[in-house]
N, C-alpha and C positions, 0 to 999 in steps of 0.2 A: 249651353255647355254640351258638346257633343261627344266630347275624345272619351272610351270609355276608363281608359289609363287614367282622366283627370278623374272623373267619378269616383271611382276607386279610391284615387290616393286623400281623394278630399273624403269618406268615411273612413279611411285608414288611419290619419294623420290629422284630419280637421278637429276644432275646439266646437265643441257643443254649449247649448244653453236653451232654456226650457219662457217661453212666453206664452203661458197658456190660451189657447189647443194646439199651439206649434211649437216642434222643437227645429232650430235652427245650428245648422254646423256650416262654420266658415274653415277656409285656408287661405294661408296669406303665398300666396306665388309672383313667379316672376311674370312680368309682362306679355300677357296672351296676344292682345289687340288693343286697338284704341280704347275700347270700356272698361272702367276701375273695375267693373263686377259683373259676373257671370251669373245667372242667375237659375238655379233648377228649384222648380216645385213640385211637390210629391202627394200626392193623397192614394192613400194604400188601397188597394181593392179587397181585401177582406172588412175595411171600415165601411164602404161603400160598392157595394154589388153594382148599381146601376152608371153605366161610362158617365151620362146625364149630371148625376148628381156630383162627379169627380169632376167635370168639367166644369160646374159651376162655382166651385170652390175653389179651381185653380184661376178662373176668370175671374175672381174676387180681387185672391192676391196680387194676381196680373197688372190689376186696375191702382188696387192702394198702393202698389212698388212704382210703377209709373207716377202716379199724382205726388209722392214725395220722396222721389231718389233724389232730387236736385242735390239738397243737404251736401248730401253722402258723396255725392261723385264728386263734388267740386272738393269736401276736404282729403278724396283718395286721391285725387288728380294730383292736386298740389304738394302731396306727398312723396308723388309716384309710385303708389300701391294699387293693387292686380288681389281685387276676392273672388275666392268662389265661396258660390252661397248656394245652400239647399236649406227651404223652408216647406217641413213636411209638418201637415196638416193631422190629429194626433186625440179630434174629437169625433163620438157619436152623434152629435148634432151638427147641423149646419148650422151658423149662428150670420145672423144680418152683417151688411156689404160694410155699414157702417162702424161696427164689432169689429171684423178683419182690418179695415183702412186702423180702427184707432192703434190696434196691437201690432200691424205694418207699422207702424210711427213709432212705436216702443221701442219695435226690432231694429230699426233702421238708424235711431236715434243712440240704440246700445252697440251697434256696430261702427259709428264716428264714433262716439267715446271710447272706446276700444283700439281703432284703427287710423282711425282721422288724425287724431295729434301727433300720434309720432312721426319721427320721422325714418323711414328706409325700411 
């Protein structure tokens, strides 16, 4: 997600929901590019002073959205829906790769049920 226009109008306008340590806002738009989903991840720098540890936590989520977007894309595809998604990270600990990947699968799994079935 680069446009800052989109950023904006997706904390403007986006629907939020809480999976704890991350809170998640999507917006549903018109067709950007080929991929259902845009994907920004955020970890605050007041939660985390050292760049080190922000990068490690957005390589986590990097890794568990990768290992199970399949889901997701194929039922936004078939619908022909366009998200933007920011999953900003919302804990004082860093919690294990396996912790994020499972709560990535919560998020991912409440975003097709949300988005997946309808249709338009």
């Amino acid at each position: 997600m680069h446009r800052k226009s989109l950023i904006t109008k997706l904390f403007e306008e986006g629907y939020s929901f809480n999976v704890k340590p991350f809170r998640v806002i999507t917006l549903k738009t018109e067709p950007l590019s080929d991929n259902p989903v845009q994907l920004l991840i955020s970890v605050p720098r007041y939660l985390y002073k050292r760049a080190v540890d922000r990068n490690l936590i957005k390589r986590q989520v990097r890794e568990a959205f990768r290992k199970n977007k399949q889901e997701l894309l194929t039922s936004l595809s078939e619908n022909h829906i366009t998200l933007l998604v920011c999953i900003r990270y919302q804990s004082k600990e860093i919690i294990p790769s396996q912790s994020v990947q499972d709560k990535i699968i919560v998020i991912l799994q409440r975003l097709k049920d949300g988005y997946g079935k309808t249709s338009g």
